[in-house]
N, CA, C and O atoms as CSV, one atom per row, in Angstrom:
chain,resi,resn,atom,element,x,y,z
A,1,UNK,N,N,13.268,-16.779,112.657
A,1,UNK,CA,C,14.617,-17.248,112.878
A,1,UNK,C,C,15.192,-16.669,114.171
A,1,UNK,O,O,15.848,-17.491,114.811
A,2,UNK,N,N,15.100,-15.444,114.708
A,2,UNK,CA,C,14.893,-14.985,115.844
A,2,UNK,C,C,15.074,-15.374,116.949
A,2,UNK,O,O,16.032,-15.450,117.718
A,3,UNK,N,N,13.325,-15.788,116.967
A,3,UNK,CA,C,12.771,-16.311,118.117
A,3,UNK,C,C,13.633,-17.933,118.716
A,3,UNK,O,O,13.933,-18.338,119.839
A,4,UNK,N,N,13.835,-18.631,117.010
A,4,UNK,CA,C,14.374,-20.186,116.839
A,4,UNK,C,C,16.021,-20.097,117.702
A,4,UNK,O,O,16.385,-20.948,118.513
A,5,UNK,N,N,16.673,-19.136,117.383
A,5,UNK,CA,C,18.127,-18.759,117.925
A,5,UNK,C,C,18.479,-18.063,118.935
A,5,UNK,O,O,19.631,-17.888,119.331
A,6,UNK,N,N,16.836,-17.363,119.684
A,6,UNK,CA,C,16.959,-16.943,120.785
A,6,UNK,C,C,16.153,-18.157,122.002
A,6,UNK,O,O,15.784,-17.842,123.134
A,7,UNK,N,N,16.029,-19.611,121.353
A,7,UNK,CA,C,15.254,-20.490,122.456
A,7,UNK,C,C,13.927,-20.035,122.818
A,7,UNK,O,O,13.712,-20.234,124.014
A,8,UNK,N,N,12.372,-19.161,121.825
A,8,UNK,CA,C,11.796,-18.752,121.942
A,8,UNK,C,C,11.101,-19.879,121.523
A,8,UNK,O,O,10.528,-20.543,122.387
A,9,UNK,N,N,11.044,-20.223,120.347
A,9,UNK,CA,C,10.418,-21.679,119.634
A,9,UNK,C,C,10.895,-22.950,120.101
A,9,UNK,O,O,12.064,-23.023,119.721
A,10,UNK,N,N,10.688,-23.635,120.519
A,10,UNK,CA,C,10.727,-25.225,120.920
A,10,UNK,C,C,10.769,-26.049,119.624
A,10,UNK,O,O,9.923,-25.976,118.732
A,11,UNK,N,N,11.380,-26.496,119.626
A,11,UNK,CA,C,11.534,-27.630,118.798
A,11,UNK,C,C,11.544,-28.767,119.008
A,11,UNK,O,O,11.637,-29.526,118.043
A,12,UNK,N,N,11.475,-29.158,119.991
A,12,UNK,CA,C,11.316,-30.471,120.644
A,12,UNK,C,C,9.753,-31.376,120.304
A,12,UNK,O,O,9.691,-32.585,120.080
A,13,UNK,N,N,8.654,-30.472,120.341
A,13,UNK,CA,C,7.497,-30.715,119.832
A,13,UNK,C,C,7.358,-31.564,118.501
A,13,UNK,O,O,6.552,-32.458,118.243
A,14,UNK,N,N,8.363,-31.034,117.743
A,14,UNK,CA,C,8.362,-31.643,116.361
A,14,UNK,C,C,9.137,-33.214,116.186
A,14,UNK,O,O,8.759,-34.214,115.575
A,15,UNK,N,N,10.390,-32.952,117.010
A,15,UNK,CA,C,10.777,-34.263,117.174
A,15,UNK,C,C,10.349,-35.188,117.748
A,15,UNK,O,O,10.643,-36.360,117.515
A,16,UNK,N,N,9.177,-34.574,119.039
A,16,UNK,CA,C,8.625,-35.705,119.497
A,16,UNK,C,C,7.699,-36.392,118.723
A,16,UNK,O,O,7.331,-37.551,118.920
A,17,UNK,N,N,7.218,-35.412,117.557
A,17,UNK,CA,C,5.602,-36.640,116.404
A,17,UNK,C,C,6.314,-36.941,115.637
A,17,UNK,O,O,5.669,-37.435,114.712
A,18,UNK,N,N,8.259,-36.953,115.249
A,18,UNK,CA,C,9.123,-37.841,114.903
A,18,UNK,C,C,9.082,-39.119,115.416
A,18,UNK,O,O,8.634,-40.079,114.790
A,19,UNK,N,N,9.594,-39.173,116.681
A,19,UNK,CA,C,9.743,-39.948,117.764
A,19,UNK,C,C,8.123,-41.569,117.748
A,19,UNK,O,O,8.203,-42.796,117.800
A,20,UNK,N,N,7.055,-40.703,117.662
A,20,UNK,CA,C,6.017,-41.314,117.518
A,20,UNK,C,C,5.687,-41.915,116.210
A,20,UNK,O,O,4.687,-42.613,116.042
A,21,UNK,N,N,6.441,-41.667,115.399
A,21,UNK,CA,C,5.762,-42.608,114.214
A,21,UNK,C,C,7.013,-43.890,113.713
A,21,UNK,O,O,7.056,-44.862,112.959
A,22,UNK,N,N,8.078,-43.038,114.828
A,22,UNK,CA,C,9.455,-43.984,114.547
A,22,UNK,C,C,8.837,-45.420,115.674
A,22,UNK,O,O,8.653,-46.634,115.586
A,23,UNK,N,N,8.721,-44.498,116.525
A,23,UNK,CA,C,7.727,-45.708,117.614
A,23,UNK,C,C,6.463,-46.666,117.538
A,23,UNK,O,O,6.104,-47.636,118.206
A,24,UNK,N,N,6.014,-46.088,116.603
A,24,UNK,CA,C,4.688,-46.546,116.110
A,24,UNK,C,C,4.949,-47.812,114.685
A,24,UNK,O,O,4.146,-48.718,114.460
A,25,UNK,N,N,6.466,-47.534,113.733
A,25,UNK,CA,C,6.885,-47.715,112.875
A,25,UNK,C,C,7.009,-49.298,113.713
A,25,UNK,O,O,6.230,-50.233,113.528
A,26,UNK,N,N,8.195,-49.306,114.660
A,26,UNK,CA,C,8.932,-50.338,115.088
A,26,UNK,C,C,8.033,-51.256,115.989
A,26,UNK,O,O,8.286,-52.445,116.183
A,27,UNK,N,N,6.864,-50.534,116.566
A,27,UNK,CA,C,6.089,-51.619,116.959
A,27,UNK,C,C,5.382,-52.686,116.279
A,27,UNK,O,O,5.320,-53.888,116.537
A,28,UNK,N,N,4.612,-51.657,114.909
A,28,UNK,CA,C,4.397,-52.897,114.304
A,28,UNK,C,C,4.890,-53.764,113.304
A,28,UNK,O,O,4.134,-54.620,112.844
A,29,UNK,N,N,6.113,-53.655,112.882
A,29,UNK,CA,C,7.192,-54.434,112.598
A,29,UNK,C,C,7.660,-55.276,113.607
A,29,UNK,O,O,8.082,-56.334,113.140
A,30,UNK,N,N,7.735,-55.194,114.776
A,30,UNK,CA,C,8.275,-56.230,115.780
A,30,UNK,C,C,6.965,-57.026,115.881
A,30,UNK,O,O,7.081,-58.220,115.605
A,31,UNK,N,N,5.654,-56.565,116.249
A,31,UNK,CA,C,4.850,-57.128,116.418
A,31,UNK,C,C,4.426,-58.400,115.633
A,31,UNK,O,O,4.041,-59.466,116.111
A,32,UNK,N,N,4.670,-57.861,113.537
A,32,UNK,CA,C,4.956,-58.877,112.866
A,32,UNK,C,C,5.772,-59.963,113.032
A,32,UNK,O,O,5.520,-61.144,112.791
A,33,UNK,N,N,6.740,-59.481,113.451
A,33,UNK,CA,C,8.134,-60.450,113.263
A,33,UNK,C,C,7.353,-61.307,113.969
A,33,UNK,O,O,6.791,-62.277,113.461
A,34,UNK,N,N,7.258,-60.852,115.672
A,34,UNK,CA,C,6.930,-62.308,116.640
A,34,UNK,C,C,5.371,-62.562,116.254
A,34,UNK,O,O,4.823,-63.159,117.180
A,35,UNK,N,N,4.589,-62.326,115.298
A,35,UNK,CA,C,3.661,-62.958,114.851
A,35,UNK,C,C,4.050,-64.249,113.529
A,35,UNK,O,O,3.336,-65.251,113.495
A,36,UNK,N,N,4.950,-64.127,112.738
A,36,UNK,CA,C,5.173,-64.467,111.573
A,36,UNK,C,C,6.136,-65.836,112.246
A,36,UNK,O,O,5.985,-67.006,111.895
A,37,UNK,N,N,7.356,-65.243,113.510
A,37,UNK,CA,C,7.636,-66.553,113.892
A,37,UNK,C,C,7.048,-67.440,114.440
A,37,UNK,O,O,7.155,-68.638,114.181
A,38,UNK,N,N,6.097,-66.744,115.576
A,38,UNK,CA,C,4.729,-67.624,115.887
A,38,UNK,C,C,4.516,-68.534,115.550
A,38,UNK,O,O,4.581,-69.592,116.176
A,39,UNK,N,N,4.035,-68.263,113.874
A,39,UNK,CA,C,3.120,-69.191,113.115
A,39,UNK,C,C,3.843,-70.246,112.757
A,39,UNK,O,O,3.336,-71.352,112.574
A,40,UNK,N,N,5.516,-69.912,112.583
A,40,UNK,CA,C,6.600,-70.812,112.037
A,40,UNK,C,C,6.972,-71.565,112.940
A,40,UNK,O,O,8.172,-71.837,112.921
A,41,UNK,N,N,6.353,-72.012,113.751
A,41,UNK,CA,C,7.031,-72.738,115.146
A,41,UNK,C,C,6.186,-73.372,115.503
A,41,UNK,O,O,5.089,-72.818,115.577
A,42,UNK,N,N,6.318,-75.128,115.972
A,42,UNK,CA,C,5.601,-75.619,116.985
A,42,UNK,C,C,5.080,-75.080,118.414
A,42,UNK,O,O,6.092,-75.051,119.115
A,43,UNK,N,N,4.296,-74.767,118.957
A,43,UNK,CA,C,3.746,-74.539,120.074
A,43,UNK,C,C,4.193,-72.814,119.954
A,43,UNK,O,O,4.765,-72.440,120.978
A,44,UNK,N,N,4.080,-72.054,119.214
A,44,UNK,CA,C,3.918,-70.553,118.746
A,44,UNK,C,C,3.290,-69.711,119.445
A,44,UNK,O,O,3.714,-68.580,119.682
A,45,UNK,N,N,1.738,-70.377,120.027
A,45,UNK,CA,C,1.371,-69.500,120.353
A,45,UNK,C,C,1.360,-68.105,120.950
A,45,UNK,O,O,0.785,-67.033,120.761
A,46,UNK,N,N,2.339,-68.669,121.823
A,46,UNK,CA,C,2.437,-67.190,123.238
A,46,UNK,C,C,3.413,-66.290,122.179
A,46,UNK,O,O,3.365,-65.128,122.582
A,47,UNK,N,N,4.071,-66.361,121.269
A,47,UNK,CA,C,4.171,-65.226,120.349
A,47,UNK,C,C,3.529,-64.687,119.341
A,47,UNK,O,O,3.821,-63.547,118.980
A,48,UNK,N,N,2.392,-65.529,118.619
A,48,UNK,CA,C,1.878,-64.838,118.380
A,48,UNK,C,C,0.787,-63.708,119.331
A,48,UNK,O,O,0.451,-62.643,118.812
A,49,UNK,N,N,0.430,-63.991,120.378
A,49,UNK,CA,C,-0.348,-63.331,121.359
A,49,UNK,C,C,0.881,-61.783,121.381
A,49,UNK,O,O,0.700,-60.639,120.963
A,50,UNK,N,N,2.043,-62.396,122.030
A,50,UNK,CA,C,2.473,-61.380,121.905
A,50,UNK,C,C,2.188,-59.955,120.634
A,50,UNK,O,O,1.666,-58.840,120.617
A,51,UNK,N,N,2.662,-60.565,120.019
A,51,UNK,CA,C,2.624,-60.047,118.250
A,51,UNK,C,C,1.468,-59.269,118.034
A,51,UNK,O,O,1.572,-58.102,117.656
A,52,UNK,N,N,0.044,-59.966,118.300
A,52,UNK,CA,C,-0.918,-59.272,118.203
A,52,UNK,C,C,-1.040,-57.994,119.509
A,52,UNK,O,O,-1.513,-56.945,119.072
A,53,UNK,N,N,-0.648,-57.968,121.135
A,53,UNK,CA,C,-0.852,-57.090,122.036
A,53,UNK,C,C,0.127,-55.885,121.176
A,53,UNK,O,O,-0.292,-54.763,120.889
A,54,UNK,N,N,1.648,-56.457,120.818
A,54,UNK,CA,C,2.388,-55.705,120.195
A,54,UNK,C,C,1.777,-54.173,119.198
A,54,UNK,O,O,1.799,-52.942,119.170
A,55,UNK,N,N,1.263,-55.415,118.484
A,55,UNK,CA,C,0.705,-54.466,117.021
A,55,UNK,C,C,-0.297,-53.585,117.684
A,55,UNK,O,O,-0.389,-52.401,117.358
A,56,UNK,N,N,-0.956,-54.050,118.486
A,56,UNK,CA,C,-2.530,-52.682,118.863
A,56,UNK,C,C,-2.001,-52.148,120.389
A,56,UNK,O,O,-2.258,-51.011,120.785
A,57,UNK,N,N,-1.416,-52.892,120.993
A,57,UNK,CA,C,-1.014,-51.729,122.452
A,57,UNK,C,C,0.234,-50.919,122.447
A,57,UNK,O,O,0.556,-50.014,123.217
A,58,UNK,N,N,0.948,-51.476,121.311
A,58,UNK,CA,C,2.066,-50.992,121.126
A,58,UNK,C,C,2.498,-49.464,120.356
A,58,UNK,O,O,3.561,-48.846,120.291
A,59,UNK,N,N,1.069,-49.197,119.804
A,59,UNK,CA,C,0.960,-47.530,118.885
A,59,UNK,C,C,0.173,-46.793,120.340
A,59,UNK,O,O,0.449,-45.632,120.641
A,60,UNK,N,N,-0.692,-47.513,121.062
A,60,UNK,CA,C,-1.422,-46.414,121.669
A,60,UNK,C,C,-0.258,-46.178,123.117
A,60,UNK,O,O,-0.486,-45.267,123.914
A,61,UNK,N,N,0.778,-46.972,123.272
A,61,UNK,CA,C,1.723,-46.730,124.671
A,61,UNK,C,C,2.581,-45.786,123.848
A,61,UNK,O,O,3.187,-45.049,124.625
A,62,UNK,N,N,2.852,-45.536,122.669
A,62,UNK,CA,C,3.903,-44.682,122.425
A,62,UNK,C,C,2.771,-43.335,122.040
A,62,UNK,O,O,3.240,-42.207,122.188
A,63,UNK,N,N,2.089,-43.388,121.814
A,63,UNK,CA,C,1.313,-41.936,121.534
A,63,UNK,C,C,0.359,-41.512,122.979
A,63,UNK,O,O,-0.410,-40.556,122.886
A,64,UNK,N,N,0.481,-42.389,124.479
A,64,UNK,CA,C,0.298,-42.039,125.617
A,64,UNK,C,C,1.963,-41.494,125.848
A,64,UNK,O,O,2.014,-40.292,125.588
A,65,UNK,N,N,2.901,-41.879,126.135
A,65,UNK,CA,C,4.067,-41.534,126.149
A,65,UNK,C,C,4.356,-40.014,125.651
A,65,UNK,O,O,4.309,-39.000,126.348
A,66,UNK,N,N,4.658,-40.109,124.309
A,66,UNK,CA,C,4.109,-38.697,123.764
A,66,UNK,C,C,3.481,-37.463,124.099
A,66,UNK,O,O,3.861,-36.295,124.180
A,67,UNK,N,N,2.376,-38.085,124.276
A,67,UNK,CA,C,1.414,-36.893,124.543
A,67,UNK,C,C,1.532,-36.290,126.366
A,67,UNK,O,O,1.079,-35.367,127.042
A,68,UNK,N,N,2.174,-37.142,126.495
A,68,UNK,CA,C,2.658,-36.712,128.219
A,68,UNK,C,C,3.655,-35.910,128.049
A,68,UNK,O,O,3.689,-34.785,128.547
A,69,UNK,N,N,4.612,-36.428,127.295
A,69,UNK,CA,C,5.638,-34.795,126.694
A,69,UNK,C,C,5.746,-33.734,126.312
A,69,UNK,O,O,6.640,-32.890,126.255
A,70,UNK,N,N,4.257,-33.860,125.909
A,70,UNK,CA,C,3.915,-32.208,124.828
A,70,UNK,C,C,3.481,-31.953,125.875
A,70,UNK,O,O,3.846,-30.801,126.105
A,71,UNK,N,N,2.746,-32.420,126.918
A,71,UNK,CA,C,1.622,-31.982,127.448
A,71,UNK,C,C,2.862,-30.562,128.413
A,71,UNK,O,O,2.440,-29.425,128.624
A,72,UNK,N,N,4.521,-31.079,128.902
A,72,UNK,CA,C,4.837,-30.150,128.992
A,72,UNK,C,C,5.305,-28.862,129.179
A,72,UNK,O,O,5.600,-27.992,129.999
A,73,UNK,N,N,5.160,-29.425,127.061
A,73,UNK,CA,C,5.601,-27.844,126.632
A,73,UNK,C,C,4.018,-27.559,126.158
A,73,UNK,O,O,4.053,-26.920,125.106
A,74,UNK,N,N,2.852,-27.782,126.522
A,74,UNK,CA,C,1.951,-27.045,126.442
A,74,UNK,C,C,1.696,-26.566,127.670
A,74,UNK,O,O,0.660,-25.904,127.615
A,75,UNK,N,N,2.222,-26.588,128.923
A,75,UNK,CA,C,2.515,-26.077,130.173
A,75,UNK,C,C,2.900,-24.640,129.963
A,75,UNK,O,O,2.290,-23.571,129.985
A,76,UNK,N,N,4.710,-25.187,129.653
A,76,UNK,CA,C,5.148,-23.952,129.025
A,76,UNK,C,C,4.469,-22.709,128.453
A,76,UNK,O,O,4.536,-21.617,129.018
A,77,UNK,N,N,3.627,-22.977,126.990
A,77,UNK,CA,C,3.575,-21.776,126.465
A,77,UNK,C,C,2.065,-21.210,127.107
A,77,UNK,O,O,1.338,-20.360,126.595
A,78,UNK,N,N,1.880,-21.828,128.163
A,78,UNK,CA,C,-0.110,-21.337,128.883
A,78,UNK,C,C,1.059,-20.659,129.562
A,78,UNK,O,O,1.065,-19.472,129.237
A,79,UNK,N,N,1.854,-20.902,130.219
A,79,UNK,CA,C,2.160,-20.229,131.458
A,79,UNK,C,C,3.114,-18.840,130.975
A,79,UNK,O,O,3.539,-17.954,131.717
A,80,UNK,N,N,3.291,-18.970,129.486
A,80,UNK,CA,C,4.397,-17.864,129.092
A,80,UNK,C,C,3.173,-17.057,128.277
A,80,UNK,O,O,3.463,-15.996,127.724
A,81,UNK,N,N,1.789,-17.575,128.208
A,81,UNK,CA,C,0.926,-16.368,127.678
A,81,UNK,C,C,0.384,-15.812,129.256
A,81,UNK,O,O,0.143,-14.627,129.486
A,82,UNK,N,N,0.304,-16.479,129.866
A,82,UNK,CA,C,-0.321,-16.156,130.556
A,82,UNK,C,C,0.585,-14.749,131.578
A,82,UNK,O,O,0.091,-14.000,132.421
A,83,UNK,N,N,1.654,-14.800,131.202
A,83,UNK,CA,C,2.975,-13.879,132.036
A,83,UNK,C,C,2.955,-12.521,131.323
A,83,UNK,O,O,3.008,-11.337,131.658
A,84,UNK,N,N,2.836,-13.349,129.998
A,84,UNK,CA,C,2.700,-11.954,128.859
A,84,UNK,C,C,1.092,-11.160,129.522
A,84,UNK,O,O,1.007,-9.936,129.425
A,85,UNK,N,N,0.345,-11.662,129.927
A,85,UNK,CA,C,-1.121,-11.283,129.573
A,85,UNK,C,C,-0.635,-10.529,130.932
A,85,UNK,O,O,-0.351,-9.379,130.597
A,86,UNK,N,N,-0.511,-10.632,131.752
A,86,UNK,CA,C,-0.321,-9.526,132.976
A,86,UNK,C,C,0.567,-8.784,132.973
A,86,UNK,O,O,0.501,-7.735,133.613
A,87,UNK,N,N,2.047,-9.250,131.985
A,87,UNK,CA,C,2.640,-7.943,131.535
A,87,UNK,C,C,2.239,-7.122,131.043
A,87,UNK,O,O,2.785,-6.028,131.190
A,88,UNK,N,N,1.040,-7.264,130.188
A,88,UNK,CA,C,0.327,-5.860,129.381
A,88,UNK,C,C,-0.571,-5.445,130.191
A,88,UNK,O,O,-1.015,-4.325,129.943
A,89,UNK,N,N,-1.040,-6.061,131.206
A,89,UNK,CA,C,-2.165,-5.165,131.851
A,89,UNK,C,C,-2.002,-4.564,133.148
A,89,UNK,O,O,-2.872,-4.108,133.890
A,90,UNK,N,N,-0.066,-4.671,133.399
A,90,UNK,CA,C,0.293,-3.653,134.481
A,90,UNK,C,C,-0.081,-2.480,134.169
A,90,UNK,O,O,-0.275,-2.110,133.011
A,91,UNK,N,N,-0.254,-1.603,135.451
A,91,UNK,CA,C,-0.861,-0.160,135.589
A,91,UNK,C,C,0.724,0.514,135.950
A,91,UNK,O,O,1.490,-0.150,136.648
A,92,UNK,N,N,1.219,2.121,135.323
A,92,UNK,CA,C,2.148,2.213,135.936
A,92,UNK,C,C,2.468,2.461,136.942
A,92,UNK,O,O,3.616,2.799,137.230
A,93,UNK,N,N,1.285,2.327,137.935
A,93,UNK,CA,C,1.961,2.344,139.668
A,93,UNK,C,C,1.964,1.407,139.903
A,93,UNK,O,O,2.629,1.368,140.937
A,94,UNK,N,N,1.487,-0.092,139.537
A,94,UNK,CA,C,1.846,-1.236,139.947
A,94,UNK,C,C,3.842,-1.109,139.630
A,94,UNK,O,O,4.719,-1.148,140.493
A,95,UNK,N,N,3.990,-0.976,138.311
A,95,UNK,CA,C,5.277,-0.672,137.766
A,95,UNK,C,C,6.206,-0.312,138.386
A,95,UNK,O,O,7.259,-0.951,138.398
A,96,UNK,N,N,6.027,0.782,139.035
A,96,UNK,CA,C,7.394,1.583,139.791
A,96,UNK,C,C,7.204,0.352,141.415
A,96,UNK,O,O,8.036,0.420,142.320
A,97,UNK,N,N,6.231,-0.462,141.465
A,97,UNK,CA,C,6.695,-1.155,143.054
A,97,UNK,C,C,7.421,-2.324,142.482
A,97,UNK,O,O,7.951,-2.953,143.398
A,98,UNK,N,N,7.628,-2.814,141.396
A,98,UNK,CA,C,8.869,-3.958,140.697
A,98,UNK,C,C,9.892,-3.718,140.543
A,98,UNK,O,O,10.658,-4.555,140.065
């Protein structure tokens, strides 16, 4: 709780594989819709085409999206171990020249 109230933990991570299944949710529900009207319509086709790119390109653009976001706060915490890792292996005469 700490770490959460001192901005140590990210939370953003979590909302973003929110974000992705809300995204993933609404694609293929839309994708249906303009498939289902498609079919209900003279000369349909070009929605159902749609409908179908919808349903299968439409989960992997929101989990490319995504994963470009985490990617980062997986920036973040390499670069905040990596700060820690040379904080512990100062010598104390490096020390007194900081």
């Amino acid at each position: 709780m700490k770490d959460f109230l001192a901005f140590r933990t990210m939370l953003t991570p979590v909302i973003i594989q929110a974000v992705f299944w809300l995204g993933v949710a609404v694609c293929v529900i839309a994708g249906m819709i303009y498939i289902l009207t498609g079919v209900g319509q003279y000369a349909g086709g070009p929605n159902v085409v749609k409908g179908v790119l919808l349903l299968f390109l439409g989960p992997i653009a929101v989990r490319i999206y995504c994963e470009i976001l985490i990617i980062f706060f997986r920036i973040n915490e390499t670069l905040t171990e990596i700060k820690n890792g040379l904080e512990e292996r100062r010598t104390p005469k490096q020390e007194r020249l900081f």
